[in-house]
Each structure stands twice: as C-alpha cells, then as structure tokens.
Backbone as CSV, one residue per row, in Angstrom:
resi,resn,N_x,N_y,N_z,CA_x,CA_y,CA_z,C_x,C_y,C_z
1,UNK,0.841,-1.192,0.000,0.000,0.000,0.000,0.884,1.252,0.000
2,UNK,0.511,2.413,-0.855,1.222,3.420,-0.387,0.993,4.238,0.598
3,UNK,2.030,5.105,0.679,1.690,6.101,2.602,0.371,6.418,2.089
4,UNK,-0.526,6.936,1.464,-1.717,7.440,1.381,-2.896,6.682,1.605
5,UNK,-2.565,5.565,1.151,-3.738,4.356,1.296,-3.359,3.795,2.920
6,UNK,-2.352,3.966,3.415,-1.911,3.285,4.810,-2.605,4.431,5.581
7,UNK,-2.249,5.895,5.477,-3.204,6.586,6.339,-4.671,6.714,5.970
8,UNK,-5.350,6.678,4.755,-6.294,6.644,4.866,-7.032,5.778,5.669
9,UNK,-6.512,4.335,5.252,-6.901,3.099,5.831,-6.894,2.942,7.498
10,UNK,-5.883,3.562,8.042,-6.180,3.778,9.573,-7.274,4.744,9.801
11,UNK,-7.077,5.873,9.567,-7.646,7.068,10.028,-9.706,7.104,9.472
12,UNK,-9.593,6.738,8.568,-11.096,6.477,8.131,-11.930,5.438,9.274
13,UNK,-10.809,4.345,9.719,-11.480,3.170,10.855,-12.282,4.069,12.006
14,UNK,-11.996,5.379,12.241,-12.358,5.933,13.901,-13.580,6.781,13.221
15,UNK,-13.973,6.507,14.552,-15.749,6.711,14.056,-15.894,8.398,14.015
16,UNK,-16.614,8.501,12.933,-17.223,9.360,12.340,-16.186,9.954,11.347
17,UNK,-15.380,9.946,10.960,-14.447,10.165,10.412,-14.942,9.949,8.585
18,UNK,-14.538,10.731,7.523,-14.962,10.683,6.426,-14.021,10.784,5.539
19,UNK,-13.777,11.000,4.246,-12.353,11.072,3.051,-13.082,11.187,2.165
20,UNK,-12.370,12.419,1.399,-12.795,12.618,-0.063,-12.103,13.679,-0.496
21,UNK,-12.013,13.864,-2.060,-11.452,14.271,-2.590,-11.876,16.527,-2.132
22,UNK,-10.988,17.284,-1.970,-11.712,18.204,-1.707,-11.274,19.296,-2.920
23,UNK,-11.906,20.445,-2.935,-11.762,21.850,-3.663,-10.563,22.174,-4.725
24,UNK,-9.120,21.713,-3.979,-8.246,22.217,-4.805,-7.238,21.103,-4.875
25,UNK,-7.833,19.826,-5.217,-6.666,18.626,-5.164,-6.660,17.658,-4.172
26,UNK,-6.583,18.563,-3.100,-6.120,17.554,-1.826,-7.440,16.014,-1.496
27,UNK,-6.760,15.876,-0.664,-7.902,14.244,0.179,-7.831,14.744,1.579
28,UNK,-9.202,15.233,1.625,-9.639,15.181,3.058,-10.484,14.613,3.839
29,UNK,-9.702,14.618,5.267,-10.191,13.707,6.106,-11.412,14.917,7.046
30,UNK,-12.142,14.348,7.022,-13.611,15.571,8.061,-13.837,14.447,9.486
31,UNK,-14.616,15.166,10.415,-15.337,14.318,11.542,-16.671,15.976,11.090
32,UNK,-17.452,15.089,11.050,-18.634,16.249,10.507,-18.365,17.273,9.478
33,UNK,-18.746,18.482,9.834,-17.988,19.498,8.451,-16.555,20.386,9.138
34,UNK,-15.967,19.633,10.101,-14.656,20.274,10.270,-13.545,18.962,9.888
35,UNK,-12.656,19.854,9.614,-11.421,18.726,8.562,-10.423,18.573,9.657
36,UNK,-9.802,17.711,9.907,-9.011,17.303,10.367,-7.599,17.211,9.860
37,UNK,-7.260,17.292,8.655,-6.199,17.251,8.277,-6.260,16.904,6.595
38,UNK,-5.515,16.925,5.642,-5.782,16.565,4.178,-4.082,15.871,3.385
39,UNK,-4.419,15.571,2.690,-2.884,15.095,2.348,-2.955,15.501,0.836
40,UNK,-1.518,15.683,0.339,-1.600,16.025,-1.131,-0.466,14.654,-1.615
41,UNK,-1.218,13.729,-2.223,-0.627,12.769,-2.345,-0.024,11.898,-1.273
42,UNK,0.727,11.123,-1.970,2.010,10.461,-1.128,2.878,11.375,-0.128
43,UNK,2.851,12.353,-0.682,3.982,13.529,-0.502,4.254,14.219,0.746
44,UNK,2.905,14.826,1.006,2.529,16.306,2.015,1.450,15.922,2.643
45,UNK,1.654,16.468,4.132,0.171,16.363,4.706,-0.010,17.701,5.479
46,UNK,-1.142,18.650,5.124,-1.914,19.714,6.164,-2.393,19.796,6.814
47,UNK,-2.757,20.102,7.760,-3.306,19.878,8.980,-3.165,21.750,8.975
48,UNK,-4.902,21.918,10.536,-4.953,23.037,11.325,-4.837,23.149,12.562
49,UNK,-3.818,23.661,13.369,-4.112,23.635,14.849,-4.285,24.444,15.832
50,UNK,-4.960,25.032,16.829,-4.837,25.921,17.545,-3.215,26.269,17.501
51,UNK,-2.873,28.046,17.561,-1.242,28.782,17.541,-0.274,27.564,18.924
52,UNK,-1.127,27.777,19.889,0.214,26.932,20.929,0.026,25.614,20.494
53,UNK,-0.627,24.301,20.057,-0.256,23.299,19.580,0.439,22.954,18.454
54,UNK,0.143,24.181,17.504,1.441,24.318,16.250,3.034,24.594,16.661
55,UNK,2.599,25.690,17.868,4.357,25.948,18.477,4.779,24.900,19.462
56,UNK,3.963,23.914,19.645,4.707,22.507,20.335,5.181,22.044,19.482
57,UNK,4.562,21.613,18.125,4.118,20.736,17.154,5.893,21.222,16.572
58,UNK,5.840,22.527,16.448,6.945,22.993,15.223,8.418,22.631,16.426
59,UNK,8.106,22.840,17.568,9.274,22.900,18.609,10.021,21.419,18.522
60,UNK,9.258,20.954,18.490,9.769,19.333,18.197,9.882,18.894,16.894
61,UNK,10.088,19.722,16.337,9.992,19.119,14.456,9.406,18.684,13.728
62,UNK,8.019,18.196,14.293,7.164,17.437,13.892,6.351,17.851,12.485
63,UNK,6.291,19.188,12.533,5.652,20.059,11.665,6.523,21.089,11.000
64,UNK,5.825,21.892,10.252,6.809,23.159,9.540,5.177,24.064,9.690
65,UNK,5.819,25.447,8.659,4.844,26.069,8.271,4.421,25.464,7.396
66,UNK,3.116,25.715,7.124,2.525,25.371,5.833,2.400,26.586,4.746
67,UNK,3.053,25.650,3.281,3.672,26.592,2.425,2.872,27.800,1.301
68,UNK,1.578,27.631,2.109,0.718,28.738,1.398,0.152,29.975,2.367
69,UNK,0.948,29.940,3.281,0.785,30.597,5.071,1.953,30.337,5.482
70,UNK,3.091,31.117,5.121,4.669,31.304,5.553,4.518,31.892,6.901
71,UNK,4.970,31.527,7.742,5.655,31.597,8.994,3.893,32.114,9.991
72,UNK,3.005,31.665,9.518,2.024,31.774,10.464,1.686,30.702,11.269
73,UNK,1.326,30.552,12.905,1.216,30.033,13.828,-0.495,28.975,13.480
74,UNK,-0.101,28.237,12.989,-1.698,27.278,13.100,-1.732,26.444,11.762
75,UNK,-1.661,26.820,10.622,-1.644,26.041,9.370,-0.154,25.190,9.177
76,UNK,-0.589,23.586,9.515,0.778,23.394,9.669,1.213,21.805,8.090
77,UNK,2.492,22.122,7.838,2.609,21.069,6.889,3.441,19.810,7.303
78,UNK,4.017,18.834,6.286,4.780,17.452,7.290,4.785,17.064,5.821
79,UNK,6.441,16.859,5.452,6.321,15.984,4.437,5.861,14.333,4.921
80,UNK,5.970,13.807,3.974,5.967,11.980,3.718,6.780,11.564,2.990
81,UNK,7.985,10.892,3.807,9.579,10.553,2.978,9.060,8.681,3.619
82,UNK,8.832,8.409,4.548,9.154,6.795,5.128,8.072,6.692,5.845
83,UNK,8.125,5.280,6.677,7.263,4.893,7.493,7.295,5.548,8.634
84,UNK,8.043,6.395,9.152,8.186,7.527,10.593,7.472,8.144,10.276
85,UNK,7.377,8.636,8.486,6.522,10.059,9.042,5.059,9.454,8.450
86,UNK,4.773,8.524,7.993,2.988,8.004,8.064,2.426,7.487,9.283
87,UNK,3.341,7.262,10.540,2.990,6.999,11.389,3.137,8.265,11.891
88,UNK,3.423,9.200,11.902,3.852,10.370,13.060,2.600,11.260,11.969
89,UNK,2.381,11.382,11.041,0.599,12.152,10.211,-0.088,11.543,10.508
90,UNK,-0.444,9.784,11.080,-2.154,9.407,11.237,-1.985,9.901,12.850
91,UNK,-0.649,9.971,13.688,-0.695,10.893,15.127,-0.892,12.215,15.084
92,UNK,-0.675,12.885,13.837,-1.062,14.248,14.204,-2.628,14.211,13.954
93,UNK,-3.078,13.543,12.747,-4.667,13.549,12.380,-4.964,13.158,13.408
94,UNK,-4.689,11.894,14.180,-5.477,11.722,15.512,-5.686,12.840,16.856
95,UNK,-4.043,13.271,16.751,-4.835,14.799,17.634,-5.743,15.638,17.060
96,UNK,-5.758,15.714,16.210,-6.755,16.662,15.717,-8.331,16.644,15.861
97,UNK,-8.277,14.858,15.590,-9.288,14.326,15.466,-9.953,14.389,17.074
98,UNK,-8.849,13.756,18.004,-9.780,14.045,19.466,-9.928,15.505,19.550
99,UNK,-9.097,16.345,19.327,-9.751,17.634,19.497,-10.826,18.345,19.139
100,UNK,-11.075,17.525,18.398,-12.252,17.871,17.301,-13.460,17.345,17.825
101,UNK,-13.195,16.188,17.338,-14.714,14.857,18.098,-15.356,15.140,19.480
102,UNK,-14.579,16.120,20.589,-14.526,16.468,21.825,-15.486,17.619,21.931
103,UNK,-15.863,18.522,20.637,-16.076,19.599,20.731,-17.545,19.651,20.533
C-alpha cells in the first residue's frame, strides 16, 4: 500500500471520520464538516491547529509552516519521505481528530 492508502486506511477506521477528494486537489479527512487534516498525495500532509499546539508541534519538528501561510502560527505542513513520518501524520490527524470529536 502506499503512505496514502496506509493513512487513509487507519484514520477512516475511527468513528465518524470521512475522506474525499476536496476543492483544490487535496484528500480530506472531516469528523462532521470540520477537517481534520488533508494530504496532497504520497507527498505532504496539512493539517490546522490551535497557535500553541502548532508551536509545540513545530518545537519538536514534527511540523513546519505550511507553504501557502509562511511563517504563520496554526496552518501546519509534514512531508511523507518513510514509514516515521505516516505513522507520526495518522498521530497528528489523531490529535486533531480528538480535538475535534470532543467539541
């Protein structure tokens, strides 16, 4: 499977959770009509997070800016090179996701 079908395939399993193709390319993942995160291919994954969970997120490397929102606090990106980082994007979608599902 590729990284895209491996995260879809986890992340679609948790309930309420949805995938589809969205607006400008990407595959997004929703829990109702808020998105949780989207991936552009194999490649890249986006995600939104409240400013202080992006500045944890970026403090530890986990994340960057995201490259259509240079150096702003919340829109965050993550390539996809190996199996570290498809496991470390269905963990960020999953925070997102409890943050979300919670609300």
């Amino acid at each position: 499977m590729t990284a895209s079908e491996r995260i879809t395939t986890e992340v679609t399993a948790w309930p309420g959770v949805t995938a589809g193709p969205g607006r400008r390319g990407e595959f997004a993942f929703k829990v109702g009509r808020k998105e949780i995160g989207h991936l552009h291919g194999d490649h890249a994954a986006h995600f939104g997070f409240p400013r202080e969970v992006f500045d944890d997120l970026f403090a530890q490397g986990r994340v960057t800016y995201h490259p259509v929102f240079p150096d702003k606090h919340g829109p965050a990106a993550r390539r996809i090179e190996g199996e570290d980082d498809v496991r470390d994007v269905i963990a960020l979608l999953r925070l997102n996701y409890e943050r979300v599902a919670t609300t």
